[in-house]
Structures are given as structure tokens and as C-alpha cells.
C-alpha positions in Angstrom: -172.4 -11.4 -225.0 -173.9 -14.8 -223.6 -170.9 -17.5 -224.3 -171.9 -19.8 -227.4 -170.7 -23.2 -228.4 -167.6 -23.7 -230.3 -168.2 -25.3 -233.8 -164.8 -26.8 -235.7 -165.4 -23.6 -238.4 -164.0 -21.6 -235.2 -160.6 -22.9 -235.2 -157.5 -23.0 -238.1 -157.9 -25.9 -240.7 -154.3 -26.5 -238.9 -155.2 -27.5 -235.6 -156.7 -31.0 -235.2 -159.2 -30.5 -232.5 -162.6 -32.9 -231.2 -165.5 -30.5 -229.8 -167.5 -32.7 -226.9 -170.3 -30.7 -225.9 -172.1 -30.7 -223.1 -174.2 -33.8 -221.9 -177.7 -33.8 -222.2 -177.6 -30.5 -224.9 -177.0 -28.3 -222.2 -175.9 -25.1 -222.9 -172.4 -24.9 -222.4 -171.0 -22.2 -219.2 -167.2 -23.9 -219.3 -165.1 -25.3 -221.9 -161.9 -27.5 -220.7 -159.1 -28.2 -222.7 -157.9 -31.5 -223.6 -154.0 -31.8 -224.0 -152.6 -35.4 -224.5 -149.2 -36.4 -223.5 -146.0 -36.9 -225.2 -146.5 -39.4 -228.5 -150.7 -39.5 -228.9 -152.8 -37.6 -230.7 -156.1 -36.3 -229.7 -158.6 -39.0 -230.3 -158.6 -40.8 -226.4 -159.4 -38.1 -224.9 -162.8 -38.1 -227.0 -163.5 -41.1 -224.4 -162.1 -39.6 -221.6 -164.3 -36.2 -222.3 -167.3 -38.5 -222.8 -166.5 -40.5 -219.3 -165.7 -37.1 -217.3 -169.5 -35.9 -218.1 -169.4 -32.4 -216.4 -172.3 -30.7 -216.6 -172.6 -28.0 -218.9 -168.9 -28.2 -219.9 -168.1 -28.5 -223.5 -164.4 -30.3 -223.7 -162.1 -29.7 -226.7 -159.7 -32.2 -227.7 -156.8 -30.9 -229.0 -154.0 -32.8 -230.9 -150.3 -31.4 -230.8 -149.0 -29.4 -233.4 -145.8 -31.6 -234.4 -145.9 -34.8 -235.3 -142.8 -37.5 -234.0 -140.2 -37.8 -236.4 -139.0 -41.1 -238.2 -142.8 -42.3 -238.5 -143.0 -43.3 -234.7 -146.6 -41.7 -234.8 -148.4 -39.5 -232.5 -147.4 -36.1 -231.6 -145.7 -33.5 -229.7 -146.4 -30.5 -227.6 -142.5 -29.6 -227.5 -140.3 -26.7 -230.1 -137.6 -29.8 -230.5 -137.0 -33.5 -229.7 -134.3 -34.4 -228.1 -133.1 -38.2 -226.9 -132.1 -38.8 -223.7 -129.4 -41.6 -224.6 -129.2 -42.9 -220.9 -132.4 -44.0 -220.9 -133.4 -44.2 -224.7 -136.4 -41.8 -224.2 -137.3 -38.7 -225.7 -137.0 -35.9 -223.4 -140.5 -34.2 -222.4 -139.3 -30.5 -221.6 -138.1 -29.2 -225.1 -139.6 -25.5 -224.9 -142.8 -25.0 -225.6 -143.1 -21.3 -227.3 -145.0 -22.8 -230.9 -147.6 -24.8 -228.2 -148.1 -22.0 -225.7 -148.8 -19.6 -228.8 -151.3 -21.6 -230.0 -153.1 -22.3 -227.3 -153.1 -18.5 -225.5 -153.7 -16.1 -228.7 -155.4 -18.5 -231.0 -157.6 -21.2 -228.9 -158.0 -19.4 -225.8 -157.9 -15.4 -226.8 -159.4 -15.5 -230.0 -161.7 -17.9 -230.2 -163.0 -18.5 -227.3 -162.5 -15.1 -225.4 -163.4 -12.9 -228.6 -165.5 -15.2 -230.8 -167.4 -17.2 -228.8 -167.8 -15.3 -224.8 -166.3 -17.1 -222.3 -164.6 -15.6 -219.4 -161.1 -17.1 -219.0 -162.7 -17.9 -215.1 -165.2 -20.2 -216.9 -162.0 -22.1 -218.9 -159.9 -24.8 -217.8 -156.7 -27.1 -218.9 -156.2 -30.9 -218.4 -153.1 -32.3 -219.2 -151.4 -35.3 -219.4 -147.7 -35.9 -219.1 -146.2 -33.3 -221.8 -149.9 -32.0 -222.2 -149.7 -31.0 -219.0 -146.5 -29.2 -219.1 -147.6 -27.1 -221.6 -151.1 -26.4 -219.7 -149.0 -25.0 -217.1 -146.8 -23.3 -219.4 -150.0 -21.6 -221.5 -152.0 -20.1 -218.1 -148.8 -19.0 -216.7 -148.8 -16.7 -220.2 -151.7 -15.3 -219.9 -152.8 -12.1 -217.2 -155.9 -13.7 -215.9 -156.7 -15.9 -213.2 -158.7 -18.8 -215.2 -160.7 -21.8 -214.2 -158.4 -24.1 -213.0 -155.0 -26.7 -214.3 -155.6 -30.2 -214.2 -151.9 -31.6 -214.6 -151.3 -35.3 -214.3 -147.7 -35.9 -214.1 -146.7 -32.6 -215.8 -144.0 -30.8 -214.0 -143.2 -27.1 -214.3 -141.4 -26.6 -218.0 -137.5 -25.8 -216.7 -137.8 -22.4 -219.2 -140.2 -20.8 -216.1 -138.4 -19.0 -213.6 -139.3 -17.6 -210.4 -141.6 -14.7 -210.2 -142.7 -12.6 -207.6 -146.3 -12.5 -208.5 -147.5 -16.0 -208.5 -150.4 -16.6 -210.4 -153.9 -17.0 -209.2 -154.9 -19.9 -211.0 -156.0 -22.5 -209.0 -153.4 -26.2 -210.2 -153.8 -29.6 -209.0 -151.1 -31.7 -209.9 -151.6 -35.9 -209.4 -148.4 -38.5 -209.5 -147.0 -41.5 -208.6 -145.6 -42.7 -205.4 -142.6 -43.0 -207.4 -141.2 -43.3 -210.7 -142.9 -40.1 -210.9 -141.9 -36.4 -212.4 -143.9 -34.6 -209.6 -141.2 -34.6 -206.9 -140.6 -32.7 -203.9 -138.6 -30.1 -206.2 -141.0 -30.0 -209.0 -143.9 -29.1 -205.8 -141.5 -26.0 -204.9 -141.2 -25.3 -208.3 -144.8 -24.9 -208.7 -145.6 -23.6 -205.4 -143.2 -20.8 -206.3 -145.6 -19.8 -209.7 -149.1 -20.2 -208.0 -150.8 -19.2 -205.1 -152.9 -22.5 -205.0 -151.4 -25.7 -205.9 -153.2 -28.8 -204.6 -151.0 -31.8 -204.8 -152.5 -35.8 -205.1 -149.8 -39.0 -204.9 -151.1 -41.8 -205.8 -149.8 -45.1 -203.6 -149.0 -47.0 -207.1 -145.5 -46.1 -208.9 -145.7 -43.9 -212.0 -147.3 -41.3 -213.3 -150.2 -43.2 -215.9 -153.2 -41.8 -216.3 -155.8 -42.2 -213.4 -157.1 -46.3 -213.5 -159.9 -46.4 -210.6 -162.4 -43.7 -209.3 -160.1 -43.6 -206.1 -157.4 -42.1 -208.1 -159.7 -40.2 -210.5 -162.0 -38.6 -207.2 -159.5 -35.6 -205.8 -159.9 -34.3 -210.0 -163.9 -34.8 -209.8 -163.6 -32.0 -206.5 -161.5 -29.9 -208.2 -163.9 -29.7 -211.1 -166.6 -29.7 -208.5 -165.5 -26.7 -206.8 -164.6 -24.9 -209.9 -166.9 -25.8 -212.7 -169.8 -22.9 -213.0 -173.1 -23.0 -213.5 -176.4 -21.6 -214.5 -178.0 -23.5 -212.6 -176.7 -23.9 -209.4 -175.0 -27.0 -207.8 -173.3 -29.4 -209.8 -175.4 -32.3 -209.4 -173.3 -35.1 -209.3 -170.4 -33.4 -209.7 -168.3 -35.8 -208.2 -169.2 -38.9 -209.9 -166.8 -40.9 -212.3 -168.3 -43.3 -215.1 
């Protein structure tokens, strides 16, 4: 069947989730999903959706399923926190079984494969920080090459080990010149899980998310190269609001 647009009735009443559709009421060909990092919910990347504009994409928002203990607010992608008492930070790589079952039999099998008609080619992941951990973490879990992983400073989760079949999902992962979780061994962690992992430091320290069009530009290809479309070329494409 032709793919249809998601509607909130679609998903549980227990996943919080903001449906962007495409701009200009085209009709939707890709759907990419949102995952915020480690402490936020998913209400900023409703403006980051809305500044992305990719043609006849609908993006989904969605928010974490735990919320941070002791009424820190915001939430988590992780199955535990954990403190890392060196540093006094919480510790981003906590499993993520509850996350990547979510996201793999409810969002992405059920929903949108069954109920609404994509193709898992025509469905991406973005992720941010912890959001992008569990990106990774979620395609890696499911036997189909899909659209593509956007991961900004989300390294391989530490529970993935080596395979010999690497998967055929094309990754890019972006990061700081240092200060940064995407290091040399987190690229050869990667590298050893999928065939095609394009890799973007940034010459500023940390991994934040991307502040200029410069740093924002090698995501706009990716999507360029890998969005579909009904009609063609993706006119403008490349351009960041």
C-alpha cells in the first residue's frame, strides 16, 4: 500500500511524540526520527524539524521513555542511571533494551512498517548525544538496511559486540575536535558494525549540537543523498534555515 501520514492516534497514549509533516503539505515519502539527548524531552526538536525542512519528509519527535530521578527534569533513553562520581555526571551508556524495544517493534515495525507503509529504506534516525546512542543501538536490531543514522556525538552503546555481518545502513557520525565521545576507538567501533560510516569533526571542542551551516552542511548531503522522492531531485536539499 501507498505510505500514509502518521497521525498521534497511531502511536501508545505512553509515548510522548511531535508529528512535523512535510513542508508545503507534501505528501510524505520519508519519515525521520527525532531522539534528543540525555536530560531533554522532545519539544526542541519541534524547531529543529521545522528548520531542517526536507522535502516530503514527515519528522517525529520523540521524548524518552524515563523521566530523571529526584525532579532534575527531562528524560532518558537509558534501562538505569548511574553517576559517574569522578566527574559528577550521569553516565550516558546504561543499556538501552526498554528504548531499543520501543522504537524497533512499536514505532518503526508496527506503526510505521505495518500501519502506515513505509519501507524501512525510506526511514531514518537522528540522534543527539544519548539519542543517538540508542539510534544506533535500534537499526543495529532490526534485519533491514534502512534510510540512514544521523548521530551527533553518540558513540557505539558498550552492550554491541563485534559481528561479522556489518550492517548496511548507511551512519554519519559528527563531533568535536575534542572533548568529544567520537574518538578514534569509538570510529573502529563503528566501522566494525557498518559497512558505511561517514565520519565529520568539527574544529570547535565538544560535541553540542551543530551552531552554523558549516557544521550543519555534511548532515544536509547525507540527507541529500538519501532522502527519496516522488518527484525527483531534492530541490534544495542542501540548504539550512
Amino acid at each position: 500500500m501507498a505510505p500514509r501520514q502518521p497521525v498521534p492516534s497511531d502511536f501508545p497514549k505512553s509515548l510522548n511524540i511531535s508529528i512535523i509533516p512535510p513542508p508545503s503539505a507534501q505528501t510524505p515519502v520519508n519519515i525521520l526520527l527525532l531522539l534528543h539527548g540525555l536530560g531533554d524531552s522532545n519539544i526542541p526538536f519541534i524547531n529543529l524539524a521545522k528548520q531542517l525542512s526536507l522535502p516530503e519528509t514527515t519528522c517525529i519527535s520523540i521524548q524518552a521513555p524515563s523521566p530523571l530521578p529526584f525532579d532534575l527534569g527531562g528524560f532518558h533513553w537509558g534501562d538505569d542511571i548511574t553517576f559517574d562520581q569522578s566527574k559528577g555526571t550521569m553516565d550516558y551508556d546504561t543499556g538501552f533494551s526498554k528504548s531499543t524495544s520501543i522504537l524497533k517493534e512499536d514505532v518503526i515495525e508496527t506503526i510505521l512498517l505495518q500501519r502506515c507503509g513505509y519501507k524501512p529504506r525510506n526511514i531514518f534516525c537522528f540522534g543527539y548525544g544519548q539519542g543517538g546512542m540508542v539510534a544506533i543501538a535500534t537499526v543495529l536490531a532490526l534485519d533491514a538496511e534502512m534510510g540512514g543514522v544521523v548521530s551527533i556525538g553518540g558513540p557505539l552503546p558498550s552492550s554491541f559486540q563485534n559481528s561479522p555481518e556489518k550492517n548496511r545502513t548507511p551512519l554519519i557520525v559528527l563531533g568535536g575536535s575534542s572533548s568529544t565521545l567520537i574518538t578514534s576507538s569509538a570510529l573502529t567501533n563503528l566501522k566494525a558494525r557498518f559497512q558505511n560510516v561517514e565520519y565529520t569533526k568539527w574544529s570547535r571542542p565538544g560535541d553540542a549540537m551543530p551552531g552554523t551551516r558549516e557544521e550543519m552542511l555534511p548532515v544536509m548531503k547525507f540527507f541529500a543523498r538519501r532522502l527519496q522522492s516522488k518527484s525527483g531531485v531534492l530541490e534544495g536539499a542542501v540548504e539550512v534555515a
